[in-house]
C-alpha positions in Angstrom: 200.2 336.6 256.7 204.1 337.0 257.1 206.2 333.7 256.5 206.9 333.8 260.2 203.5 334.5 261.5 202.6 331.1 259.3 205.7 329.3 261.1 204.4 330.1 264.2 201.2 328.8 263.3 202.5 325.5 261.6 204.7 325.0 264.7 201.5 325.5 266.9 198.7 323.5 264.8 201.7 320.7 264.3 202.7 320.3 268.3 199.1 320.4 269.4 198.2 317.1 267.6 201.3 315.1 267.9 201.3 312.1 265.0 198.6 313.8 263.1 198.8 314.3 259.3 198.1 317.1 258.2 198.1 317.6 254.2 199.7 320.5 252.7 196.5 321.6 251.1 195.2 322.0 254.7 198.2 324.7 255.2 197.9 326.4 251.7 194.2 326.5 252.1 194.4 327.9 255.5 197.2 330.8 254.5 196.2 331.4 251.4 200.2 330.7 250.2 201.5 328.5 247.8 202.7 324.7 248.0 206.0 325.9 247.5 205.6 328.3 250.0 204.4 326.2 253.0 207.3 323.4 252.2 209.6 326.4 252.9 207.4 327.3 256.3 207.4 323.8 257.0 211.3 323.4 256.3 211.7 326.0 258.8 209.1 325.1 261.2 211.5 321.9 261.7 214.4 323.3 262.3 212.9 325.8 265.1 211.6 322.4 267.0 214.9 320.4 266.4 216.4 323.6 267.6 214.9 322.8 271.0 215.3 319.3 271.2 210.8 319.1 271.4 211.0 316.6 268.1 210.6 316.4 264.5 208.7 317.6 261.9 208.4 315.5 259.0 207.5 314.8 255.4 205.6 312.2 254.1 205.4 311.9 250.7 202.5 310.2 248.4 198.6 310.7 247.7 198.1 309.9 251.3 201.6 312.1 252.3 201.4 315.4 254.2 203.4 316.7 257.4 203.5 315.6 260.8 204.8 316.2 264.6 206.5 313.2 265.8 207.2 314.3 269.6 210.9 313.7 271.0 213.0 314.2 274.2 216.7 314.8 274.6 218.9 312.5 277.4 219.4 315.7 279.4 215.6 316.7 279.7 215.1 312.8 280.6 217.4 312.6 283.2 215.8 316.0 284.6 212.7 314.5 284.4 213.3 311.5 286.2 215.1 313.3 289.0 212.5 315.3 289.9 209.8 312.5 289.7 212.6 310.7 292.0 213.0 313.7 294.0 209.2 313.9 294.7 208.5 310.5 295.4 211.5 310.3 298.2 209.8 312.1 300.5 208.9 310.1 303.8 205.7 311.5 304.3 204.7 309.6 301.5 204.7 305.9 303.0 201.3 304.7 304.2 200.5 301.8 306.1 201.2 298.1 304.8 204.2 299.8 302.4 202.2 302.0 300.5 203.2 305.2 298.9 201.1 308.1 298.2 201.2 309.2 294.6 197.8 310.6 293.6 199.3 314.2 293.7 202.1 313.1 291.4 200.1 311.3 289.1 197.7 313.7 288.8 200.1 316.8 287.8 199.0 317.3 284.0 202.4 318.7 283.8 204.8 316.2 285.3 202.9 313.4 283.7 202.9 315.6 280.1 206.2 315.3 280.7 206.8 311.2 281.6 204.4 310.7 278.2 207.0 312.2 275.7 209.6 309.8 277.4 206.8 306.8 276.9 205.8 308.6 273.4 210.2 308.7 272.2 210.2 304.8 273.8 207.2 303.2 272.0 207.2 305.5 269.0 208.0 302.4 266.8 206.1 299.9 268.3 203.3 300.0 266.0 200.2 300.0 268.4 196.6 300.9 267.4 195.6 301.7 271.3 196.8 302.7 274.4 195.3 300.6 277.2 195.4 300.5 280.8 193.0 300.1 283.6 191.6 302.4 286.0 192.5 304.6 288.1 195.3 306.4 288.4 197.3 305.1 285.7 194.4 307.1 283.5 196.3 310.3 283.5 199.4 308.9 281.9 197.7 307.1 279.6 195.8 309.4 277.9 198.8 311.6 277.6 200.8 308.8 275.7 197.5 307.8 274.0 197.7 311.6 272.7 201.1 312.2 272.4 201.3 308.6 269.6 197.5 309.9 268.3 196.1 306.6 269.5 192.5 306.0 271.0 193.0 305.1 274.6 191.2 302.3 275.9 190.3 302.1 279.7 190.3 299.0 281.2 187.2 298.8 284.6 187.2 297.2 287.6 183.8 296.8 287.3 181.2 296.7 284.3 179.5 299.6 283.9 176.0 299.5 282.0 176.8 302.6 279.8 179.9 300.5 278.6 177.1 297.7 276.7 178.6 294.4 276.5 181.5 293.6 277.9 184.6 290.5 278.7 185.6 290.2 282.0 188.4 288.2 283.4 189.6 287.6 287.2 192.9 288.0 287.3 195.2 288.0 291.7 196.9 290.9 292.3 199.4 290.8 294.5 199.4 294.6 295.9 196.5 293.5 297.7 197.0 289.8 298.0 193.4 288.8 296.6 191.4 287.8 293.4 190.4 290.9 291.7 187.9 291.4 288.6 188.7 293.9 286.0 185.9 294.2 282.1 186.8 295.9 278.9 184.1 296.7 276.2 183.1 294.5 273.5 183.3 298.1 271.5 186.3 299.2 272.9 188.3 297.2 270.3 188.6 295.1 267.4 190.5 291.7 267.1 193.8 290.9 265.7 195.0 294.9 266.5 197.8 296.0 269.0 197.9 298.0 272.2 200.8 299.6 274.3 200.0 299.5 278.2 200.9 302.2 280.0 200.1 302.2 283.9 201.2 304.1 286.7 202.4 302.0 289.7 203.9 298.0 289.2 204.6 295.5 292.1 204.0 292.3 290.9 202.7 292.9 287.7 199.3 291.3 288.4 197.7 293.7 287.3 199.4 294.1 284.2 199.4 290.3 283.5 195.6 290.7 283.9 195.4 293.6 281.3 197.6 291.1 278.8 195.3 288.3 279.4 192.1 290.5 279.0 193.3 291.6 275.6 194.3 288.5 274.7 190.8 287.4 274.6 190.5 289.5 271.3 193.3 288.3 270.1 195.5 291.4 270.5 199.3 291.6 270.7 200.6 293.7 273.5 203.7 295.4 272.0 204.7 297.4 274.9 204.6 297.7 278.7 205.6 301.2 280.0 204.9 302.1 284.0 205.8 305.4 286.0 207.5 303.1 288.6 208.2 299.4 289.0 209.5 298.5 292.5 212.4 295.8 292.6 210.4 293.7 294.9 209.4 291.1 294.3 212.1 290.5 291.8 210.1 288.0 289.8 207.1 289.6 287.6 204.1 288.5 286.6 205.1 290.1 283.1 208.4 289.7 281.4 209.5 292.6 279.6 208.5 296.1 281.1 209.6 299.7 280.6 209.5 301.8 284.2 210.6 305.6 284.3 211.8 304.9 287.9 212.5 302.2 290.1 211.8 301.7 294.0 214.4 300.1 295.2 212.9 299.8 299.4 210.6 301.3 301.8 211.7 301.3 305.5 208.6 302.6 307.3 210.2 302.6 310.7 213.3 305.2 309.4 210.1 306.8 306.9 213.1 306.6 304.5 212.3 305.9 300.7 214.7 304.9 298.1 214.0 305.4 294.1 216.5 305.1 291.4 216.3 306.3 287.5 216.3 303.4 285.0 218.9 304.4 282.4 217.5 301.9 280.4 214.3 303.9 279.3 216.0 306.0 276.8 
């Protein structure tokens, strides 16, 4: 195989698995090339993906060492992002009854929310986390894109018990979207004590819900190190959680003019 046949190849087995080591054997195995060889593919690999501001390849060195994609985003391609998740979501149509807005189309786009994950992924890329939580439904989506773009297990948090999930913790926990006591369960199996998780959701009022997830996990003893939503609204001004990363903020809904105001957070970068 030519030496850029194998680049393309290490670029494409590398951005597929995001934070995955992969030894060099692996490569030299694969190509049937020398060590020396694939640290000169891999050398250039890097430079193609920095190229186009996509991320990093890097070294690791030791018995344990290899290469690795660590996934990145430029300020420009952020600041796109968020407009057009801002652009989408300003559209009157969107407001239901009661101050709602329709986002199920949104948050189910694989590629938008690909997208809003590599901005969670650059965010939280430090923050040490063994899981990605969040509860159902839509937040989901997001989630398991962060959850793959860091290589951590994503852990779904239910509203209800199911039997398949065995033994399980469950907590009541008032959210104040709806104004009412609301019950959400995470499996016994699901995760193991002392660890960390990163919460990534898809919608925040309040934050009940959120507070509920950091009080669920905290009955296994596990540190939340992050909390990253699609969109916060500004009201109420007091959370239910302190410290909270949102893509986009909505700033009001005025149902009689169907008008809809969201703003980028800056911040998030």
């Amino acid at each position: 195989m030519k030496k850029n046949m194998r680049v393309g190849a290490i670029i494409k087995i590398l951005t597929d698995s995001p934070n995955k080591i992969y030894n060099l054997k692996y490569f030299c195995d694969m190509f049937d090339a020398a060590k020396s060889s694939i640290s000169e593919d891999v050398s250039s690999a890097n430079e193609t993906v920095e190229s186009i501001t996509e991320g990093h390849i890097i070294t690791i060195p030791g018995i344990g060492g290899g290469v690795k994609f660590i996934p990145d985003i430029s300020l420009e391609k952020t600041q796109l992002i968020q407009d057009r998740l801002c652009s989408l979501l300003s559209d009157g149509s969107r407001i239901l009854g009661g101050g709602f807005l329709y986002t199920s189309d949104i948050m189910f786009d694989s590629h938008l929310v690909s997208d809003l994950a590599v901005i969670f992924a650059r965010k939280f890329k430090d923050s040490g986390a063994n899981y990605v939580a969040t509860v159902e439904t839509k937040g989901i989506p997001i989630a398991s894109m962060v959850a793959h773009q860091l290589n951590l297990p994503l852990v779904v948090i239910r509203r209800e018990a199911k039997y398949s999930e065995g033994s399980t913790v469950s907590i009541n926990y008032f959210s104040g979207s709806y104004d009412r006591i609301q019950k959400m369960s995470i499996a016994k199996r699901a995760v193991q004590p002392g660890t960390k998780a990163l919460i990534i959701d898809d919608f925040m009022r309040g934050g009940g819900s959120l507070k509920g997830l950091t009080d669920i996990l905290s009955e296994f003893n596990i540190e939340v190190v992050g909390i990253g939503v699609a969109i916060a609204s500004v009201v109420p001004e007091k959370k239910k959680v302190s410290s909270f990363s949102p893509i986009a903020y909505l700033e009001y809904i005025d149902e009689d003019k169907k008008e809809i105001k969201i703003v980028s957070n800056s911040e998030i970068f």
